[in-house]
mmJSON file of the N, C-alpha and C atoms, coordinates in Angstrom:
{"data_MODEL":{"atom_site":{
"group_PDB":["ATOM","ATOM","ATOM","ATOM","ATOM","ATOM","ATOM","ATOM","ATOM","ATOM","ATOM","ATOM","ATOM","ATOM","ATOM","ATOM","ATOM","ATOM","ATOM","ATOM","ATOM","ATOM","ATOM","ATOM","ATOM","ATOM","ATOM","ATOM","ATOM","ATOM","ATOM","ATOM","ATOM","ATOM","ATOM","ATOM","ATOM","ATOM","ATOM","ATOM","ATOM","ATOM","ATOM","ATOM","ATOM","ATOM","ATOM","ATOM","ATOM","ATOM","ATOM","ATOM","ATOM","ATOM","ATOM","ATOM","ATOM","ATOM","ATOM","ATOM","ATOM","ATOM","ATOM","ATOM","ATOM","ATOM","ATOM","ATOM","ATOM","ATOM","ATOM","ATOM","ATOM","ATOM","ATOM","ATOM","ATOM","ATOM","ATOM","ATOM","ATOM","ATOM","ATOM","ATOM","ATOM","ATOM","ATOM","ATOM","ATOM","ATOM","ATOM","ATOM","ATOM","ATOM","ATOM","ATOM","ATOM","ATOM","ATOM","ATOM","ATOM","ATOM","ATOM","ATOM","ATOM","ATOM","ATOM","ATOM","ATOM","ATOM","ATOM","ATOM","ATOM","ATOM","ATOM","ATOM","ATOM","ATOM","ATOM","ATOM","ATOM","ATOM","ATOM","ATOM","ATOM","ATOM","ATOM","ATOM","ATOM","ATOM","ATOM","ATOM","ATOM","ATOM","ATOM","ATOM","ATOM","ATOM","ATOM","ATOM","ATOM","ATOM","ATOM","ATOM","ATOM","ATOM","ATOM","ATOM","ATOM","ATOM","ATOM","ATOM","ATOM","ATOM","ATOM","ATOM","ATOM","ATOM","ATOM","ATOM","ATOM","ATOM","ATOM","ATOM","ATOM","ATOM","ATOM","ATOM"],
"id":[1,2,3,4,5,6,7,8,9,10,11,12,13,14,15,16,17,18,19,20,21,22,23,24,25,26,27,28,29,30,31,32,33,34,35,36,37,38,39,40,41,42,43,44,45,46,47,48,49,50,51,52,53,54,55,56,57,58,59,60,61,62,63,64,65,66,67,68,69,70,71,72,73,74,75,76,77,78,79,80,81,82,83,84,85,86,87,88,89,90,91,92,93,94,95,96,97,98,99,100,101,102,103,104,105,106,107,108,109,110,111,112,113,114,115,116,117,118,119,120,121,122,123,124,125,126,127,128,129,130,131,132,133,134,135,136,137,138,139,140,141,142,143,144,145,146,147,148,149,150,151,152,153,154,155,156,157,158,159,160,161,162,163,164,165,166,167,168],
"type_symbol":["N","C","C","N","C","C","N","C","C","N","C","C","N","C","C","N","C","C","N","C","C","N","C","C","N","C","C","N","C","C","N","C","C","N","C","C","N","C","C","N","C","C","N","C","C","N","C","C","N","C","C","N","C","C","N","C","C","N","C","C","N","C","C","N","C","C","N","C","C","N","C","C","N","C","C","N","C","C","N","C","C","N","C","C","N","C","C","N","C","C","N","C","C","N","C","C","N","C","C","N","C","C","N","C","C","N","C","C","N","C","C","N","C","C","N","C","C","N","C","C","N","C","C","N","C","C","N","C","C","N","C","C","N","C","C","N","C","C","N","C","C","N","C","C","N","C","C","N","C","C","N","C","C","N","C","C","N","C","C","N","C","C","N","C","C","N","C","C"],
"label_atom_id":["N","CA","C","N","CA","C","N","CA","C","N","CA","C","N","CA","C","N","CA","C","N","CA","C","N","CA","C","N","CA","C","N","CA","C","N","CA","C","N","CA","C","N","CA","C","N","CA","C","N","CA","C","N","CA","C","N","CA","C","N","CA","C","N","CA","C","N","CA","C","N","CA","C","N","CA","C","N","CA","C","N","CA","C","N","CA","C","N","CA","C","N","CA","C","N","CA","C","N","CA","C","N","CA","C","N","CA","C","N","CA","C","N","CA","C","N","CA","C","N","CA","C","N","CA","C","N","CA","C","N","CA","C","N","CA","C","N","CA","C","N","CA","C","N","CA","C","N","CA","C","N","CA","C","N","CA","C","N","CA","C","N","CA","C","N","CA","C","N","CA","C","N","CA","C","N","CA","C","N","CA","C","N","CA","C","N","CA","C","N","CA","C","N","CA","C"],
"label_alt_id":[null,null,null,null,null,null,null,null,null,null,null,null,null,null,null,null,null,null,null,null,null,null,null,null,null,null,null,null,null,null,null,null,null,null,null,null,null,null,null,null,null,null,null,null,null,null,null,null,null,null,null,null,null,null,null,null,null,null,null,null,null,null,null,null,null,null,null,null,null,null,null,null,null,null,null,null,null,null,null,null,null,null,null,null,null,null,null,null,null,null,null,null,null,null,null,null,null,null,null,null,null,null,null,null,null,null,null,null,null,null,null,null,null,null,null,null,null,null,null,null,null,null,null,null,null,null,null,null,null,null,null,null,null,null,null,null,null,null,null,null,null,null,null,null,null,null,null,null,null,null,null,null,null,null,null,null,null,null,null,null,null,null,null,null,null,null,null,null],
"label_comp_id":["UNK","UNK","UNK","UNK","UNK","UNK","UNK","UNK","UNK","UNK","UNK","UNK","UNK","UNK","UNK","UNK","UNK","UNK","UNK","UNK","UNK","UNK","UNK","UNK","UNK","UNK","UNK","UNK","UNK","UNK","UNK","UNK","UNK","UNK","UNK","UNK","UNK","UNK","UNK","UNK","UNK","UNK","UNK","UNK","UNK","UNK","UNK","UNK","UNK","UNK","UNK","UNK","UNK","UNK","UNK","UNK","UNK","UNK","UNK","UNK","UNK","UNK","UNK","UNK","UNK","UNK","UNK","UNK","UNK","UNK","UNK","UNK","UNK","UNK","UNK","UNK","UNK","UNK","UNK","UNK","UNK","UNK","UNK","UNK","UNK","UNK","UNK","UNK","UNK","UNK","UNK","UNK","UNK","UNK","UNK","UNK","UNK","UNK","UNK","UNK","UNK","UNK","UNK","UNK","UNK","UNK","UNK","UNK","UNK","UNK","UNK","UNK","UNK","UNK","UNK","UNK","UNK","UNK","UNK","UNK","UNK","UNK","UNK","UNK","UNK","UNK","UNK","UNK","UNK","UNK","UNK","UNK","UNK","UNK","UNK","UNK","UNK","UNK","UNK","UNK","UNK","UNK","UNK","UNK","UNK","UNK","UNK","UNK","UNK","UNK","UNK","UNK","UNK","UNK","UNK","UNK","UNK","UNK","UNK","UNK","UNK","UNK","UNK","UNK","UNK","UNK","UNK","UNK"],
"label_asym_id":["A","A","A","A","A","A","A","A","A","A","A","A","A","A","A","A","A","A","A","A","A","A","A","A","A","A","A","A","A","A","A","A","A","A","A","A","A","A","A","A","A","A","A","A","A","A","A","A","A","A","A","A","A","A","A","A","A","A","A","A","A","A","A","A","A","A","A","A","A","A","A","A","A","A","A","A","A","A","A","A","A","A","A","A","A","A","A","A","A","A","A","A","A","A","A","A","A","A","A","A","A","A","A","A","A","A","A","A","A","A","A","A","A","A","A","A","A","A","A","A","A","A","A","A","A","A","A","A","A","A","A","A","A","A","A","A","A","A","A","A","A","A","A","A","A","A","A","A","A","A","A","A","A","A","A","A","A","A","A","A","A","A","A","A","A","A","A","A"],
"label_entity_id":["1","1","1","1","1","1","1","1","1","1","1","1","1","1","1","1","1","1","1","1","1","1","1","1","1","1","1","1","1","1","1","1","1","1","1","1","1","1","1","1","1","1","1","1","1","1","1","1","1","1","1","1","1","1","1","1","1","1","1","1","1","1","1","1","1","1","1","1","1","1","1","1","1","1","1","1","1","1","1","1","1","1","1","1","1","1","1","1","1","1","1","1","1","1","1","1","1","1","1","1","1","1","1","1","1","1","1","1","1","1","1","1","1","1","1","1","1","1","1","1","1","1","1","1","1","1","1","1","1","1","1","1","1","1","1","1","1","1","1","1","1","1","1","1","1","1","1","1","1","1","1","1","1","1","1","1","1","1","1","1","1","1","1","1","1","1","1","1"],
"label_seq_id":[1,1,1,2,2,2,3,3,3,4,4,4,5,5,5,6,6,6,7,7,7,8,8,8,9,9,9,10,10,10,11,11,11,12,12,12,13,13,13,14,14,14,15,15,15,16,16,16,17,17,17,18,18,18,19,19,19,20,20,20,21,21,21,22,22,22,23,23,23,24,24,24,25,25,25,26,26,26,27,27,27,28,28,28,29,29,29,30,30,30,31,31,31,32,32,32,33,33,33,34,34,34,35,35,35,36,36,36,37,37,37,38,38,38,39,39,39,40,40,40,41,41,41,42,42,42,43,43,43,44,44,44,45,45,45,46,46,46,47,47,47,48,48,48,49,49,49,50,50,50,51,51,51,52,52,52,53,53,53,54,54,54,55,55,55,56,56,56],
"pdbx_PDB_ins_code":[null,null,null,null,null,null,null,null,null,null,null,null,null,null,null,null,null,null,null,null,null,null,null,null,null,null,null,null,null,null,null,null,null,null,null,null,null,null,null,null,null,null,null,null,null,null,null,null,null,null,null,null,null,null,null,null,null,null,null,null,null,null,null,null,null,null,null,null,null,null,null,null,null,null,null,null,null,null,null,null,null,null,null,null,null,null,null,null,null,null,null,null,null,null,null,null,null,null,null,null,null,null,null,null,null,null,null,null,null,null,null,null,null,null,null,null,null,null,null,null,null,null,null,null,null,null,null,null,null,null,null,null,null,null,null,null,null,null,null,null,null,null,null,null,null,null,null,null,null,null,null,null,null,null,null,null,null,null,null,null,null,null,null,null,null,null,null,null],
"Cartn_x":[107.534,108.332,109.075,108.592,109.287,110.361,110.724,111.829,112.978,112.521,113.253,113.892,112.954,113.786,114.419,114.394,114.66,116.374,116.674,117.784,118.734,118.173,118.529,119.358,118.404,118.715,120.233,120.218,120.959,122.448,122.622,122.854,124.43,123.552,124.157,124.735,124.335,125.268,126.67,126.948,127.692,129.244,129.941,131.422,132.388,132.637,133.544,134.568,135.603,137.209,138.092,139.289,139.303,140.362,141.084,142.294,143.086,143.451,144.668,144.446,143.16,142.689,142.163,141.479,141.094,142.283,143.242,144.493,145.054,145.439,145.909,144.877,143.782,142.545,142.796,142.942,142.65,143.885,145.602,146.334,146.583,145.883,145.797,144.869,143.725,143.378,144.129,144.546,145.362,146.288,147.081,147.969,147.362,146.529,146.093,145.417,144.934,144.02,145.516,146.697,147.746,148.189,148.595,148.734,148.273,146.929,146.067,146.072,145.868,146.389,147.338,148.714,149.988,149.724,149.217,148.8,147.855,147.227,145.666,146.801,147.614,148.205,149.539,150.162,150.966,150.179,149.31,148.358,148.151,147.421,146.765,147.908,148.785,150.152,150.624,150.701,151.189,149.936,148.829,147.49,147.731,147.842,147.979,149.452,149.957,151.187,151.335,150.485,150.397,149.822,148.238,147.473,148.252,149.021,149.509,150.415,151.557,151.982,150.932,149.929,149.242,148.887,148.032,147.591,148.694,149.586,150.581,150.776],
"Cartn_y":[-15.117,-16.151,-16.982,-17.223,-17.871,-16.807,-15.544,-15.023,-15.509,-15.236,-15.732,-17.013,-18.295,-20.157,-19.514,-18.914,-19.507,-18.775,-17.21,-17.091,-17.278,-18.539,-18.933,-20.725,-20.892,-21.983,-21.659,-20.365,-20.089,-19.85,-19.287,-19.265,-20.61,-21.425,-22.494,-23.334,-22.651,-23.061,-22.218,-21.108,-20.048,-20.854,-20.605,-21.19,-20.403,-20.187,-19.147,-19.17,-17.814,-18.223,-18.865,-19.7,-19.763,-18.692,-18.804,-18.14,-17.308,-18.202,-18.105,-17.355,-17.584,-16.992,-15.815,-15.46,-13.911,-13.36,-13.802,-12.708,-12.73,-12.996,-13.268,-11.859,-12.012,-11.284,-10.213,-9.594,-8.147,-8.04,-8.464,-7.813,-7.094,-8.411,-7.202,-6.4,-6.585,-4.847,-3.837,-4.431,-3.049,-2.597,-3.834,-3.353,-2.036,-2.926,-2.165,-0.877,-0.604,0.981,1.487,1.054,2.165,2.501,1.199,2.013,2.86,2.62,4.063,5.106,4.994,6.254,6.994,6.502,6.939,7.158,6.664,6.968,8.269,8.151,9.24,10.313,10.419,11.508,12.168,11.257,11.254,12.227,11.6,12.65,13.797,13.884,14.962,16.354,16.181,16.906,17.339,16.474,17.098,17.922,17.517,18.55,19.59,19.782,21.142,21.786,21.122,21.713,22.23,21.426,21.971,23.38,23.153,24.059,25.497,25.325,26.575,27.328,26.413,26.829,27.652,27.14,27.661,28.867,28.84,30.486,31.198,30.903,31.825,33.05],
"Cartn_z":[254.339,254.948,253.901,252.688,251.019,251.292,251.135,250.838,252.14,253.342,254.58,254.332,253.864,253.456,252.555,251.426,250.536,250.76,251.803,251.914,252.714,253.767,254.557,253.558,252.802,251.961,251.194,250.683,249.734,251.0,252.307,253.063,253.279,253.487,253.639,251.885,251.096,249.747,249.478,250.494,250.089,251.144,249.925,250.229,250.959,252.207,252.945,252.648,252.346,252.416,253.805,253.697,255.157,255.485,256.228,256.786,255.545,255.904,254.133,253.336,252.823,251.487,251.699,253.333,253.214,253.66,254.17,254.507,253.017,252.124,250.673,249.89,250.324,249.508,249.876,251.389,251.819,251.788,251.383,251.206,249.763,248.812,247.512,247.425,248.091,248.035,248.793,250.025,250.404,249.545,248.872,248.488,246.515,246.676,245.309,245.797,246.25,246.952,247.255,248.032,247.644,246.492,245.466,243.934,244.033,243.675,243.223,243.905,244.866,245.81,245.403,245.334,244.903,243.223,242.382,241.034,240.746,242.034,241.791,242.304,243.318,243.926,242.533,242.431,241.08,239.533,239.099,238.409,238.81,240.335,240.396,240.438,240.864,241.009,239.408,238.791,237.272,236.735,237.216,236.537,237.148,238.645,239.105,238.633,238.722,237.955,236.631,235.902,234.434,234.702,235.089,235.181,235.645,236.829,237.358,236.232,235.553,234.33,233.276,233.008,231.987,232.592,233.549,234.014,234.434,234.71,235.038,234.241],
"occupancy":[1.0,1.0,1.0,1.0,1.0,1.0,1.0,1.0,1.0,1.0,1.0,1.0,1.0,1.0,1.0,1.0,1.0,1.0,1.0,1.0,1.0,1.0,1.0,1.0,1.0,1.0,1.0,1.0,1.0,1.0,1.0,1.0,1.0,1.0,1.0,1.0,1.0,1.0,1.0,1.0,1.0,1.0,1.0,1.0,1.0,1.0,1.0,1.0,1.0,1.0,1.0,1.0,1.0,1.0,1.0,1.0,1.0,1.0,1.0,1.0,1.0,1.0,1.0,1.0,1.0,1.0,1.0,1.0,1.0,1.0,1.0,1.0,1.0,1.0,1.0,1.0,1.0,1.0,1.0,1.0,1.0,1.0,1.0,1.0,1.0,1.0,1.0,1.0,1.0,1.0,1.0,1.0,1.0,1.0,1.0,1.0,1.0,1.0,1.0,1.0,1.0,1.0,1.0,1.0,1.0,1.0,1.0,1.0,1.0,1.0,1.0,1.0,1.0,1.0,1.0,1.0,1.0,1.0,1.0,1.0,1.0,1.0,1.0,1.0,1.0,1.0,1.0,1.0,1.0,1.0,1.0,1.0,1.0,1.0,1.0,1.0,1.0,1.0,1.0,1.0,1.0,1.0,1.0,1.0,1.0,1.0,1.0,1.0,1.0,1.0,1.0,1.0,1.0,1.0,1.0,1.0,1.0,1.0,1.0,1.0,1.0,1.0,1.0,1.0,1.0,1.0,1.0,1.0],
"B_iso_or_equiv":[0.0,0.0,0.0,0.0,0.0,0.0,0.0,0.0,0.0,0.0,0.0,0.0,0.0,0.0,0.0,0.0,0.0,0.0,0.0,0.0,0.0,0.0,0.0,0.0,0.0,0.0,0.0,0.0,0.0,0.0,0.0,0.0,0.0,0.0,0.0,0.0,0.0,0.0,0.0,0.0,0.0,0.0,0.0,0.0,0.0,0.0,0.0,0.0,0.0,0.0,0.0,0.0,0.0,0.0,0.0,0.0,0.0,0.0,0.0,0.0,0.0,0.0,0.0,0.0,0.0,0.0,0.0,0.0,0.0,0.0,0.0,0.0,0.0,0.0,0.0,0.0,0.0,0.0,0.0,0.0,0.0,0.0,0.0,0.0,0.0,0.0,0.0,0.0,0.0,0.0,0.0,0.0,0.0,0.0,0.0,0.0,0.0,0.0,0.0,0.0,0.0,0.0,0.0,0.0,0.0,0.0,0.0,0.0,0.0,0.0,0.0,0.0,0.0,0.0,0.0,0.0,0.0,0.0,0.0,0.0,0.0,0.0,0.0,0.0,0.0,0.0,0.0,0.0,0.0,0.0,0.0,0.0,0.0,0.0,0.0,0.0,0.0,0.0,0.0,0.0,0.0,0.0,0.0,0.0,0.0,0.0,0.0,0.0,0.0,0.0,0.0,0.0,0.0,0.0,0.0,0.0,0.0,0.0,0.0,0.0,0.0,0.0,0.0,0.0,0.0,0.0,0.0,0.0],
"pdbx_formal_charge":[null,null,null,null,null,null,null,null,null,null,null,null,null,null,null,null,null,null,null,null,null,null,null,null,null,null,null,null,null,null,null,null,null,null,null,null,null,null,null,null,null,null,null,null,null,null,null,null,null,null,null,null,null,null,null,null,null,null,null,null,null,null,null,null,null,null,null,null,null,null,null,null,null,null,null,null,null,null,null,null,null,null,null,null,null,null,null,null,null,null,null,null,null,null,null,null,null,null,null,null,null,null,null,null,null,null,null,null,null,null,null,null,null,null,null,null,null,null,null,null,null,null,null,null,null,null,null,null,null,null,null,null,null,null,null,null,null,null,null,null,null,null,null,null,null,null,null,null,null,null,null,null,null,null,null,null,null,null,null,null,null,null,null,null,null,null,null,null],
"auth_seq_id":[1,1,1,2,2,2,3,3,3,4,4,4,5,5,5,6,6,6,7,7,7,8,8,8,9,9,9,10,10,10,11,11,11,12,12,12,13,13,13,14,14,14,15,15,15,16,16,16,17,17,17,18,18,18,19,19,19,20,20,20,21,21,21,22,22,22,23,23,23,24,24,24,25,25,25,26,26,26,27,27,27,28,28,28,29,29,29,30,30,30,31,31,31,32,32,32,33,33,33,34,34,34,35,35,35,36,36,36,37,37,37,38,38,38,39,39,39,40,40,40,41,41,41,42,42,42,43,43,43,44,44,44,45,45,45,46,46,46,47,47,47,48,48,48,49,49,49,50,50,50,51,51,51,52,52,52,53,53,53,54,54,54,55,55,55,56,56,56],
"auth_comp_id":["UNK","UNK","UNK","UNK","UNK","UNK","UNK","UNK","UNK","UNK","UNK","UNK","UNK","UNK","UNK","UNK","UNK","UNK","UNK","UNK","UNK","UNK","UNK","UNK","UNK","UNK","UNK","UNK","UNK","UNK","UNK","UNK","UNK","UNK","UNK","UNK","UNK","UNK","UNK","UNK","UNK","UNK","UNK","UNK","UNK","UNK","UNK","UNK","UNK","UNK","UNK","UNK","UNK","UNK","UNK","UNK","UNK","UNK","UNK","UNK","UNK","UNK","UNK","UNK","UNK","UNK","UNK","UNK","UNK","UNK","UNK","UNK","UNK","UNK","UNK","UNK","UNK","UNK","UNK","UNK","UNK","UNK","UNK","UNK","UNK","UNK","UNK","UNK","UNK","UNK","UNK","UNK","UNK","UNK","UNK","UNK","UNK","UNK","UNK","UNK","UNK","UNK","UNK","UNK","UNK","UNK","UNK","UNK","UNK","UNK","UNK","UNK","UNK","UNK","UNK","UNK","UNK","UNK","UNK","UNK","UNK","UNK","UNK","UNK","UNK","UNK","UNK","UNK","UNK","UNK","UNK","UNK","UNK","UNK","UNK","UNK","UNK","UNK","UNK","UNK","UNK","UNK","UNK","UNK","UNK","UNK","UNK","UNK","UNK","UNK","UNK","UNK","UNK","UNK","UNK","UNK","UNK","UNK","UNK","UNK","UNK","UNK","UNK","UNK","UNK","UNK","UNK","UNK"],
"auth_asym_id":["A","A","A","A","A","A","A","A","A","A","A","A","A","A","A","A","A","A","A","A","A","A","A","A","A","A","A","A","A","A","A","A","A","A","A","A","A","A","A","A","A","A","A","A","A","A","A","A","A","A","A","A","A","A","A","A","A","A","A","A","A","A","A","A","A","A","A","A","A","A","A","A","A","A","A","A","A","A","A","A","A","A","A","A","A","A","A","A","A","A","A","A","A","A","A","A","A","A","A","A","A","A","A","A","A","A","A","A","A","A","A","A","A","A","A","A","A","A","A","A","A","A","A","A","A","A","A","A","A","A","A","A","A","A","A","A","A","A","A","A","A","A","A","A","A","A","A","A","A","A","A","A","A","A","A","A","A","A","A","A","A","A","A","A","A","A","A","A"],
"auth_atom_id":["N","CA","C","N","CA","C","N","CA","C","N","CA","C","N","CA","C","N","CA","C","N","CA","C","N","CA","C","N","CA","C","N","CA","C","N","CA","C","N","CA","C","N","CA","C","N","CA","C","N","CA","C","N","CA","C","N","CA","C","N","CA","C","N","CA","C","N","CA","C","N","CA","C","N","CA","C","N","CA","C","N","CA","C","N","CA","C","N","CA","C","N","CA","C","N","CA","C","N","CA","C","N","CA","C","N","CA","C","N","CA","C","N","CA","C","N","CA","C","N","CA","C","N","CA","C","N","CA","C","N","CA","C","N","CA","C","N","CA","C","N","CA","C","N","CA","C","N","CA","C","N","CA","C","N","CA","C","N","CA","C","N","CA","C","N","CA","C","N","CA","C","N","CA","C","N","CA","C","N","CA","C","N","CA","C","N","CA","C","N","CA","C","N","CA","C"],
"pdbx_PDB_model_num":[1,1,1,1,1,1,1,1,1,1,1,1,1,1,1,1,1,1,1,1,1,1,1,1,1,1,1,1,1,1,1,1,1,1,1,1,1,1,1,1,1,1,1,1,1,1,1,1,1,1,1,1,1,1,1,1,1,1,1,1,1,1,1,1,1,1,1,1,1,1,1,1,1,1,1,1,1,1,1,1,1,1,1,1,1,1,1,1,1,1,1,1,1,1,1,1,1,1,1,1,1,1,1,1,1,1,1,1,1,1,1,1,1,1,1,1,1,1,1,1,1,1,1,1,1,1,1,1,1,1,1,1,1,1,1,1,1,1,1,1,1,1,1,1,1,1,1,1,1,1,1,1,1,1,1,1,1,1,1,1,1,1,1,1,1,1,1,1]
}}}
C-alpha cells in the first residue's frame, strides 16, 4: 500500500500540458516521423540501387 501513496502522491506533482502545448508537441512528432520516413525511404532506394548495380 507505501508503493500505491506514494504514486498517487507523485500523481498529483506531475504538470499536464494544456491545449496548446500538446497540439504544438504531437505536430512535431508527426511532423518529424515523416522526415524520417521520407529520409529512411530516400536511403533505402539508393542502397537497393547501388546494390542492384553491383550484382549486376
Amino acid at each position: 500500500m507505501k508503493f500505491l501513496k506514494s504514486v498517487k502522491d507523485e500523481m498529483k506533482q506531475v504538470t499536464w500540458p494544456n491545449r496548446k502545448q500538446l497540439r504544438k508537441d504531437t505536430l512535431i512528432v508527426i511532423e518529424t516521423s515523416i522526415i524520417f520516413g521520407v529520409m529512411f525511404f530516400i536511403m533505402d532506394t539508393a542502397i537497393q540501387s547501388l546494390f542492384s548495380l553491383v550484382l549486376k
